[in-house]
N, C-alpha and C positions, 0 to 999 in steps of 0.2 A: 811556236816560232814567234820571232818580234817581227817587226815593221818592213818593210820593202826598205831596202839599203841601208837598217838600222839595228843589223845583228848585232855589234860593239857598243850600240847606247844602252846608257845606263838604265836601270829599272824604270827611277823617275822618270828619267826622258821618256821611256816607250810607253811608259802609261798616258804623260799627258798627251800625248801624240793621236792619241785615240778622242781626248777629252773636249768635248762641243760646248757651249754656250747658247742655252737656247735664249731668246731676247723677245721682248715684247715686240708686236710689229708697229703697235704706236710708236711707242716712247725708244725702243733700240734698246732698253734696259737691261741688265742680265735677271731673270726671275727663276732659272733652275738650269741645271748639268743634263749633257746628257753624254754616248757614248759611242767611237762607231766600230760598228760590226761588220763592217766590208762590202766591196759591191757599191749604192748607192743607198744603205740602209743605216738610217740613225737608232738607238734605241734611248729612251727616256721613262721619265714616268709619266701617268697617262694627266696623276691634279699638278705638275708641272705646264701640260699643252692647255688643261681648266687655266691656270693662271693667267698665261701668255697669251689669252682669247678673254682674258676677262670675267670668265665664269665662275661658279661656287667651285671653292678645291676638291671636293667629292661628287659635282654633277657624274653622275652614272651613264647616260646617253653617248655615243660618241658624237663630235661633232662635225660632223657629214667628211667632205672635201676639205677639212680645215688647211690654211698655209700660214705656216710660220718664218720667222728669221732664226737663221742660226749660224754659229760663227766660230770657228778653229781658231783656238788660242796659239797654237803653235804657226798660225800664218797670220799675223798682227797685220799687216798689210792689205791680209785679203778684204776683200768685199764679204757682205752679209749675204748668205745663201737662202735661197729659196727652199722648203722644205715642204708636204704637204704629207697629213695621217693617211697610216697605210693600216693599220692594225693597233686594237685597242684592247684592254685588259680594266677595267674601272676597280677603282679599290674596294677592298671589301672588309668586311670584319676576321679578324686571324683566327685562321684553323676552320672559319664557314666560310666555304666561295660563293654561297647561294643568298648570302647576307649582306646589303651595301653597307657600307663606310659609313658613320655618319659624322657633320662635324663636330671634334670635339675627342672624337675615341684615342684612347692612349695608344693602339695599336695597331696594324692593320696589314695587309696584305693585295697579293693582285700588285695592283699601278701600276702598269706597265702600257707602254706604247712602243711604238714603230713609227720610223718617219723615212720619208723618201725623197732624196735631192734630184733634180733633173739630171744631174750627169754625175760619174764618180772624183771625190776632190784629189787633187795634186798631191806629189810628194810636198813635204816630209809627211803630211796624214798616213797617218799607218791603223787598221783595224788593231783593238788588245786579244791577245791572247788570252785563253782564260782556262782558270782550271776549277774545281766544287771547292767549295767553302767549308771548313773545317774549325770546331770550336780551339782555340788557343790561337789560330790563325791571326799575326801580328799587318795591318791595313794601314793602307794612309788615302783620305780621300781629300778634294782640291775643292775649292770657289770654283762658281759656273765661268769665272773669266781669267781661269787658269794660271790664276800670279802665284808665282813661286813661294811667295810668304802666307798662302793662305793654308796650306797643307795641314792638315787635321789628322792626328795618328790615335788609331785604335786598336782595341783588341775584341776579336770575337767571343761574345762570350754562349752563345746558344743559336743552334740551326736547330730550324722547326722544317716543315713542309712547304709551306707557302711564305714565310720568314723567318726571320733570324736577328738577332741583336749584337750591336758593336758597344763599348763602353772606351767612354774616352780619358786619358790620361789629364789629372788633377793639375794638369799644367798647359800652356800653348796653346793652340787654337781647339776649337769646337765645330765640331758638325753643326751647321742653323741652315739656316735658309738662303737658297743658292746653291745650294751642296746635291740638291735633292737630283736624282735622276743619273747621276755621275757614277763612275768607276769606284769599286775599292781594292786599291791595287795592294800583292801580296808579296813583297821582295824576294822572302824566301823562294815560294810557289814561281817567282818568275812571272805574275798571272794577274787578269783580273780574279778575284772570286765571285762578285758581286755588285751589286746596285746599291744606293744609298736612296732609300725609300722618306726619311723623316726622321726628325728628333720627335721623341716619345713623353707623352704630355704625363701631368701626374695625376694618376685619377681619383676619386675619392673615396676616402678613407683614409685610413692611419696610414697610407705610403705618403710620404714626403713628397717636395718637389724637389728638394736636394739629393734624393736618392736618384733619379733619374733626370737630369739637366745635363747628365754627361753620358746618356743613352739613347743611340737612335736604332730606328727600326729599318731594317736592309731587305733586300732581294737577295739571296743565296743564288750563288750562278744556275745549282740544277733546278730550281723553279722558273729561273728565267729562261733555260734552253728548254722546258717543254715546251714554255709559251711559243716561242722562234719558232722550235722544229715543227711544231702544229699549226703556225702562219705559215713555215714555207708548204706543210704539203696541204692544206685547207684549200689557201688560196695560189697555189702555186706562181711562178714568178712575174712579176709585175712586166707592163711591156719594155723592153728594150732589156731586161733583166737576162740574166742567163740561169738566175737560180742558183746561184753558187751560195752553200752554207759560210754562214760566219768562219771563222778559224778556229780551230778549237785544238787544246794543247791533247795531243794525244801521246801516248809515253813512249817513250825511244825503243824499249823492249820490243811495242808491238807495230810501229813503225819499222821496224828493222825485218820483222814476222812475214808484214803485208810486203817487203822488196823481195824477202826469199822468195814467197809463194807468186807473187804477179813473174819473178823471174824464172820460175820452175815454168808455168804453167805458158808465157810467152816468151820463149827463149831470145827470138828473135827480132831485131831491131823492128822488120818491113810488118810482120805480123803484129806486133804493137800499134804501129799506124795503123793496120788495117782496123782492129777490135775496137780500134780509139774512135777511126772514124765511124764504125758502127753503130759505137756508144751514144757519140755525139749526135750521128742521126737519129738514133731510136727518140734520145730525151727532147729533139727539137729543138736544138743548139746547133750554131755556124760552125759546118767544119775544119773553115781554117784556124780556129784554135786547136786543132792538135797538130802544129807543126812540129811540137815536141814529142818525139818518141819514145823517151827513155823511162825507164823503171819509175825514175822518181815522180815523173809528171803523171804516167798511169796511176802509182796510188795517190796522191794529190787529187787524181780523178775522182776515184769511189771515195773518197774521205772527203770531199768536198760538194759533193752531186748528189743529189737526194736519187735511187734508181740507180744508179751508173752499176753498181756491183749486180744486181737482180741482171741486167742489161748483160754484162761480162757475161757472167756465167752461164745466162740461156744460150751466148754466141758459140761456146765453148764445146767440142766433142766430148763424146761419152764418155771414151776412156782415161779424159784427165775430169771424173765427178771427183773423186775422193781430194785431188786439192780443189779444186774451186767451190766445193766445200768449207775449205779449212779458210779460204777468204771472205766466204759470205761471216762466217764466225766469227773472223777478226774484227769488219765491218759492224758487227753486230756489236762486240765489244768497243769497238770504238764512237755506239750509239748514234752512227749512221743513220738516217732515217730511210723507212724505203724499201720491204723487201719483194716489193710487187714489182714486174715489171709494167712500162706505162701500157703495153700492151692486156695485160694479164688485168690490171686496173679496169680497162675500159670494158672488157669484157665479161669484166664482174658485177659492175655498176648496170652491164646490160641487163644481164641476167635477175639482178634485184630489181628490174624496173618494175612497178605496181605493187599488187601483193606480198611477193615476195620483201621486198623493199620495207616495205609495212612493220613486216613481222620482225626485223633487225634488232632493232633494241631490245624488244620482250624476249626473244632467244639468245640475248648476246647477256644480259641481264642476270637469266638463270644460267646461261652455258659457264658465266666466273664468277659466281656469287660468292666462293672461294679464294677472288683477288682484291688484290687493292685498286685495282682500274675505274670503280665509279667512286672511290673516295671522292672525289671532285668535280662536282657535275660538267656537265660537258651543255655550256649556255646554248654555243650552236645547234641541238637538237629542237630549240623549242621555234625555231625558223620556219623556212621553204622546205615543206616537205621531202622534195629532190634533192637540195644543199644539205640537211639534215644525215640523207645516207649518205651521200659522201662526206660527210665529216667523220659519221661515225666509222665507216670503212676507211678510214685515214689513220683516225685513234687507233680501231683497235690493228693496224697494221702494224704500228710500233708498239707495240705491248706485246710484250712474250713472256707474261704470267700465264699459269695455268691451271684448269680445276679438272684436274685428275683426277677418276676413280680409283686407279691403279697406282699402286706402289712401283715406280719406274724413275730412273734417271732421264728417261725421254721425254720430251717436251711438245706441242702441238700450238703451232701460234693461233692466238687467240680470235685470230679474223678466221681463221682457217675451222675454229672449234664453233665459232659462233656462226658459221656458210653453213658445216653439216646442223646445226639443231634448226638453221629455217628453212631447208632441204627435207628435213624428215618432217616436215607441214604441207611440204607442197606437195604436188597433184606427180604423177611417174613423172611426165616428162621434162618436167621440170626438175623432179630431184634427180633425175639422170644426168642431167647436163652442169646443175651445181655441184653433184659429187664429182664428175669427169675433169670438173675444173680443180674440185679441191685437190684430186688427188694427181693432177699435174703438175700443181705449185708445190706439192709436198715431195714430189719426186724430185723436183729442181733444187727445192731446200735442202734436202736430207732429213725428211720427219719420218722417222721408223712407220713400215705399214702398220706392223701391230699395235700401235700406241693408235693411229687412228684410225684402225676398223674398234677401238675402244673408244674413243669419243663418238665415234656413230653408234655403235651399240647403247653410249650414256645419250644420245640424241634421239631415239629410238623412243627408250624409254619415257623421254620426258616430254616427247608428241603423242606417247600414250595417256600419260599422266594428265599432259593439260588437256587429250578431248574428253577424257572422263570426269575434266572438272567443269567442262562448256558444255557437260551432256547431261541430263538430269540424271538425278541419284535413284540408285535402288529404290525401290519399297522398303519399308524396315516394318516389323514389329519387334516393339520391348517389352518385356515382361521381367518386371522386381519381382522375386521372391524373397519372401519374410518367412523365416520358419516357425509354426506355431508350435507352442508347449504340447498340444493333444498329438503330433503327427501331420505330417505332409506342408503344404507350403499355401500362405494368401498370396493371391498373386494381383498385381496390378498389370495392365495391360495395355499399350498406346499405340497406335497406327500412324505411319509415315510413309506418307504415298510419295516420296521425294520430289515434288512438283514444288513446291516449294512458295505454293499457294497460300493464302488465308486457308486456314481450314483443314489443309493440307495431313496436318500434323494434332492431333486428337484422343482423350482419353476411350477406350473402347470398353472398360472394366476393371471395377474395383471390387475385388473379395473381402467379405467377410468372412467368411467361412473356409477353412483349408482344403486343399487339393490333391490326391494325390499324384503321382509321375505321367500318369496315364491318362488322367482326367487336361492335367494341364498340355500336355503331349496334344489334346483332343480339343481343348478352348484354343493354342496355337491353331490348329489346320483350319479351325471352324472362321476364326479370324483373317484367313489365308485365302479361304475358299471365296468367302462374303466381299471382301476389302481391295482383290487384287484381278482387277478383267485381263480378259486370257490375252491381248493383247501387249500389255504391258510385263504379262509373265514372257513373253516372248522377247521380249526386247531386253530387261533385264533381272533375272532371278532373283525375290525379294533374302531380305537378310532377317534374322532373328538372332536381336541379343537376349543374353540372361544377364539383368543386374544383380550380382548375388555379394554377401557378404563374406570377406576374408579364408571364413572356414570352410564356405560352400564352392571355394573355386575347382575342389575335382568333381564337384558333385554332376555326374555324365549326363547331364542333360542335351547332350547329342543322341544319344543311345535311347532315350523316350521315346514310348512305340504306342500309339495312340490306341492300339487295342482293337482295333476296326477288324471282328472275324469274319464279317461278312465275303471280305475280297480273297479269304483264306491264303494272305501272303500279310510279312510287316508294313507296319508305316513308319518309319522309324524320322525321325525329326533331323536327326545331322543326314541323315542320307541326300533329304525331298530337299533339303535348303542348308543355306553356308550356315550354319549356327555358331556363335561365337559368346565369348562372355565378358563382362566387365564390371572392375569393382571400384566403383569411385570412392567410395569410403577410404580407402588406400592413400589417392590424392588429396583428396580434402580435408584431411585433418590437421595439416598448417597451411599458411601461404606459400613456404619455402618449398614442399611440394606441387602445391600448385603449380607455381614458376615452373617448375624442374618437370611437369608432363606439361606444358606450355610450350616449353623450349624444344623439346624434342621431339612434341609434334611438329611443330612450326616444320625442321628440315624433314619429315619424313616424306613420300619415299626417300628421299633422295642422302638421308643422315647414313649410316655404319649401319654396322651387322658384326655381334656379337655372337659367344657362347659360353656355357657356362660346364666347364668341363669338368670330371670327377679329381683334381685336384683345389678346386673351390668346396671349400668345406665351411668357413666361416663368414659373417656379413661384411668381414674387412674384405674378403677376396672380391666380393662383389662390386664394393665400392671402390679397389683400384681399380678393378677393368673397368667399371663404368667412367671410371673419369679421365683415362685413358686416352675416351674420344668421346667430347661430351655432345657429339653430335650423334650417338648411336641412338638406333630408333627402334631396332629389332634385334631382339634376341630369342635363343635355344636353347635349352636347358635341359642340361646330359649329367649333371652333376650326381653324386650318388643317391642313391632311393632314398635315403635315411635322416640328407639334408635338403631335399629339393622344396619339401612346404615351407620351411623357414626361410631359403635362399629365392623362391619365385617371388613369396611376398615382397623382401628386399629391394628385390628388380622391379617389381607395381610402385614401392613406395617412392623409387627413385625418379617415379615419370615415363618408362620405357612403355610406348605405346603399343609395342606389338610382342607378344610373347608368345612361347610355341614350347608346350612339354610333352611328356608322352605319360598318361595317367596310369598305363601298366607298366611303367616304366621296364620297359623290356630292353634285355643287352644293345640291339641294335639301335636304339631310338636315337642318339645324335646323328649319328649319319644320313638316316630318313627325315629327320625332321630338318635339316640343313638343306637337301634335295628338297623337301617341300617349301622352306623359306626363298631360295633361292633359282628355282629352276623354271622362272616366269617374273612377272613386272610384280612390285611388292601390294600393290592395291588387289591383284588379283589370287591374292592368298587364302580368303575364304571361302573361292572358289576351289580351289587346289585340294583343301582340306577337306573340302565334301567329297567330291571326284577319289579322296583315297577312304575315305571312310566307305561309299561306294564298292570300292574294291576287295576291299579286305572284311566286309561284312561276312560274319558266320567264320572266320579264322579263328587259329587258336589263338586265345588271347596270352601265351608265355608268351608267343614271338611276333604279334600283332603291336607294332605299333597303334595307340590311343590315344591322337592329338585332341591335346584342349589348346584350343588357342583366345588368346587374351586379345578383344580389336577396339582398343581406345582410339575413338577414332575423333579428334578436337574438331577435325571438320563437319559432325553430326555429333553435338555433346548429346549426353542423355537429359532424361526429362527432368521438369524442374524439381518436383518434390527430393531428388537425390542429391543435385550436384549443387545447389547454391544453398545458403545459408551454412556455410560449413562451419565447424567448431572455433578459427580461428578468428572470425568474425566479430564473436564473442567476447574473445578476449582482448580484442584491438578498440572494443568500441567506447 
């Protein structure tokens, strides 16, 4: 929409109408533009307020209570306004937020500020309209003291994230200085799009200064309305404010959407009032501004109210949920901020009080590691530990990315995904009353249950994961086998009391001499016996890997029976302990493997889960599923008897740390070995595999599943003589 009683003015007019004059409070200078955005609020750049205060153009600090002058070109008459910083953004270096400005950089991003005048100014000041900024988009930006002949016309030629560049026409005026903070209005669009940040210096090297003297660097509007929409709900509205969002062009389509549905759902004029004034109460706003009741003013309402719609729709009975649904949606689409109600807010922020509180970002961190949400760090975190959560429960309230295990069209907001993973840390009564909450506000949204009894289940999991990584590790014993030319195997041998002590971790036996199955079956228990106090067997079951080479990977060293006839029963080695194998020769023989079981450990548990089923017969089938989803971290391997040694290796070469075959390859083994990859948390899989090796001991082996399972586990690599010095080293050096 344009200006209060200037629907008929021209584009020009309504842009400059918006357009401020910030001025030195010395000298009354003009030193940069700025913009207004409705309400009592100016927006500008943040080394324009540096300037108008005298400071470095990149001082980073805000500066406290600053007061400026500033002055509406379209009221030539008026007096010079008082203005003072409400909200600050410091420049930074483009595409890094967490990098300052420095002087001199050709390009940059951030600079943004907020200013606030003691009262709202008179007509003709009209807030701009504004819509996102789009390459080809044809601009004209103005002098900070809005003379008609100063009009500067551009074209966009690239939107980034954090900015964007205009290139200016080989004729008439130029973007320079004065220009900075101001409007770039878009005729077409009807709109502003953007901010006018800076002409772009030429930096060194072979670019020219002539290639860029007619290039300045901008604010694209949707950078600058996260910044807004994160001032108004951070710090909510200033005193005497009412909170009202900027204007923002929203499309007539769904304008039109929000009048059906506010008129479906309140048909009637006295009931409008009534919700209005409810609204109005809840958000802490004077009710006599709903003296208007009608359709248009109700969505005016939610389109301009941070909450107003969360507000509606809690007011609202049951059996109109399915539309007051369909408006929270519009709202949403129309990037409304807000979908807590203030009450729902206050009682969340209760509930994170302390620990809970604590634990926000490290579960909010892992719960979307799958989004783009911390692209851009979020400065407010490193504050007031209090201020801190409610920021972060602010952000991530307007974020509805999400990291879905499930393949679903449904969605789960991201404050809502990040409540359940620091619920599943807290103590019952506590995650009693986080869940009761989560699944109120999900009830009010419309987030399908099943989608999130599936983020609790991924929450579950990943409070399992991180107390297994805050709790000491297994015991381990490894044992290399080298096969000798005579028969049987030398074995080396290292003990890993997972304390993670000096000393900890130790060679316990080097052979010279070979071993056979039975003998090493009997050095493993002897080292078991000696190495591991029955305390510690109690608390957690030690592990034995085999390091063995390529060819040796069926070689069933689970099934080693130490030969003990004294007890006149077996000992059998996979039974008494999780025994697993691993072949790092597989990895180490380029870098580009390396990387590639680097990667994949990195997300395990939490990467994919593959399988390799009897239509994989070649190493190219291997290679497109694996890259498929290059986060997979475990796979099954069901593939036929004939190609399975050639195609396992494939799966080790490519990095995949967790592998699962069946060494008799028996008819049923994908099926079993799927139920055992997946019918428990992924770390607790070599437990799994003993428990069925367990079971099925003394079966027949046609139809006995015989897991060998592969556990490259990057968060205990193996010992040094195996995995460094690898061959690629060699060759690099």
């Amino acid at each position: 929409m344009l200006g209060r009683g200037n629907r008929d003015a021209s584009g020009e007019d309504a842009a400059r109408l918006s357009l401020v004059s910030v001025l030195s409070p010395s000298t009354a200078r003009v030193v940069g533009s700025g913009v207004y955005v409705g309400g009592r609020r100016l927006l500008t750049c943040a080394h324009v307020v540096n300037e108008a205060l005298g400071r470095a153009m990149f001082s980073r600090h805000a500066p406290g209570d600053a007061s400026l002058r500033v002055g509406f070109p379209c009221l030539p008459e008026g007096p010079d306004l008082a203005a003072r910083l409400v909200a600050w953004k410091p420049a930074h270096r483009a595409g890094a937020p967490g990098i300052p400005a420095l002087l001199g950089e050709p390009l940059w991003g951030g600079d943004l500020a907020v200013l606030e005048l003691a009262e709202e100014p008179g007509e003709p000041v009209a807030p701009a309209p504004w819509q996102y900024m789009d390459r080809g988009q044809e601009v004209r930006a103005w002098y900070g003291d809005g003379a008609s002949f100063t009009y500067a016309d551009s074209n966009v030629g690239a939107v980034h994230q954090d900015h964007g560049f205009v290139d200016g026409a080989p004729r008439g005026a130029a973007i320079g200085p004065g220009y900075s903070g101001g409007p770039l209005w878009c005729e077409k669009e009807r709109a502003a799009v953007g901010l006018v940040l800076g002409v772009m210096s030429p930096p060194d090297g072979p670019f020219r200064a002539e290639n860029v003297q007619r290039r300045a660097i901008v604010a694209p509007w949707q950078s600058v309305e996260r910044f807004l929409a994160a001032q108004e709900m951070t710090a909510g509205p200033a005193p005497g404010d009412t909170g009202r969002l900027p204007p923002r062009a929203v499309a007539p389509v769904l304008r039109h959407k929000l009048h059906k549905v506010v008129l479906s759902l309140l048909p009637d004029e006295e009931q409008r009032l009534r919700h209005t004034h409810r609204v109005l109460s809840a958000l802490g706003l004077p009710g006599d501004t709903a003296a208007d009741a009608s359709v248009a003013a109700l969505v005016d309402l939610v389109l301009t109210r941070p909450r107003a719609a969360a507000v509606l729709t809690d007011e609202l009975p049951g059996r109109l949920r399915e539309t007051a649904l369909k408006l929270l949606s519009l709202c949403r689409g129309a990037l409304v901020p807000g979908i807590l109600t203030p009450l729902e807010l206050a009682s969340l922020l209760a509930l994170l009080d302390g620990e809970p509180g604590r634990l926000l970002e490290e579960a909010a961190r892992d719960a979307l590691v799958n989004t783009t949400f911390w692209d851009e760090p979020l400065d407010s975190l490193r504050g007031d530990p209090d201020d801190a959560v409610r920021s972060l429960v602010l952000a991530l309230e307007n974020y509805w990315g999400d990291s879905a295990s499930t393949d679903t069209p449904h969605r789960v907001p991201a404050l809502l995904t990040a409540v359940e993973y620091v619920a599943a840390l807290t103590d019952p009564g506590q995650r009693r009353e986080l869940r009761e909450w989560v699944a109120a506000v999900a009830e009010r949204t419309g987030v399908h249950e099943s989608v999130l009894l599936s983020r609790r289940t991924d929450a579950e999991d990943w409070a399992r994961a991180r107390r297994s990584r805050t709790a000491p590790a297994e015991p381990r014993v490894t044992v290399q086998l080298a096969r000798d030319p005579s028969g049987g195997h030398r074995c080396t041998v290292w003990y890993d009391s997972g304390t993670g002590q000096d000393g900890a971790f130790r060679l316990v036996r080097a052979d010279d001499d070979p071993r056979g199955s039975q003998e090493v079956a009997r050095l493993v228990q002897d080292v078991l016996l000696r190495e591991v106090p029955a305390a510690v067997r109690v608390r957690s079951s030690p592990l034995v890997e085999f390091l063995v080479e390529p060819e040796d990977l069926d070689l069933p060293v689970d099934r080693w029976d130490d030969g003990d006839s004294d007890g006149g029963f077996p000992s059998v080695l996979g039974v008494e302990y999780a025994v697993v194998v691993r072949c790092p020769e597989l990895r180490t023989q380029s870098l580009k493997r390396l990387r590639a079981w680097e990667t994949r450990s990195v997300g395990f548990p939490a990467g994919g889960f593959a399988r390799l089923m009897p239509e994989h017969s070649e190493p190219e089938h291997v290679y497109k599923l694996l890259h498929q989803d290059q986060k997979t971290g475990r796979l099954a391997v069901g593939c036929a008897p004939e190609h399975r040694p050639t195609l396992q290796v494939v799966c080790l070469a490519h990095g995949i740390p967790v592998v699962l075959w069946d060494r008799n390859d028996s008819p049923r083994r994908i099926d079993q070995l799927t139920a055992l990859m997946l019918n428990g948390h992924p770390r607790s899989l070599p437990e799994r595999v003993r428990a069925h090796r367990a079971r099925s001991l003394g079966g027949s082996r046609a139809d006995t599943v015989a897991p060998v399972l592969v556990w490259d586990d990057a968060s205990r690599t193996p010992p040094e003589p195996y995995w460094s010095d690898p061959s690629w080293e060699d060759a690099t050096s």
